[in-house]
N, C-alpha and C positions, 0 to 999 in steps of 0.2 A: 504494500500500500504506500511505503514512504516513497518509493520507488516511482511511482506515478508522480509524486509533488516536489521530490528532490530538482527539479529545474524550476521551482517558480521561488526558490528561496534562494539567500544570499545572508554569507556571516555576518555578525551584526559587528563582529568586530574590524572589520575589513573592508564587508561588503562584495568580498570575492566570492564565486559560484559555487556551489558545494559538489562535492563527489561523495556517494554512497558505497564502504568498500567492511565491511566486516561487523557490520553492527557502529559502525562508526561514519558519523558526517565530517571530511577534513576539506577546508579550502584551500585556494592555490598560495594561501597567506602563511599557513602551515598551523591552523588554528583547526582545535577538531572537539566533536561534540557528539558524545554517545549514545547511544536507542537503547531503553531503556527496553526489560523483558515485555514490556506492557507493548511498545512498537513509539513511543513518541520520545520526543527530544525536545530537552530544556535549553533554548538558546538565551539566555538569562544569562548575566556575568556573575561568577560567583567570586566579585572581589571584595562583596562585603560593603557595608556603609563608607561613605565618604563623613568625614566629620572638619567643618573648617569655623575656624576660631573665630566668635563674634566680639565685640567692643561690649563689657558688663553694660547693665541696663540700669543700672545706677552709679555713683560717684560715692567714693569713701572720703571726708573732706581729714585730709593734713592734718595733722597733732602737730603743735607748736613744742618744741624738748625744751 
């Protein structure tokens, strides 16, 4: 079945075409994403949250020593 839709996709990392070779989706980019026993495939990044540091939402005012 994946076999029928394997040309209408493209890596999300890349954007290059996929090839179907072992249970495994790998594009020409050298990125690859495996078929799960079920037959589907997560192209989802699994690098995890990004976390980027914001300016506090208040001010702590200076002590005089």
């Amino acid at each position: 079945m994946l076999s029928a839709v394997v040309d209408l996709l493209c890596c999300p990392v890349c954007r290059a075409p996929f090839e179907c070779a072992d249970r495994t989706l790998w594009c020409t980019g050298g990125h690859s994403f495996d078929i799960s026993k079920q037959g589907y495939v997560s192209l989802l990044g699994g690098g995890g949250a990004v976390f980027v540091r914001t300016p506090p939402r208040c001010s702590v005012p200076e002590q005089d020593s």
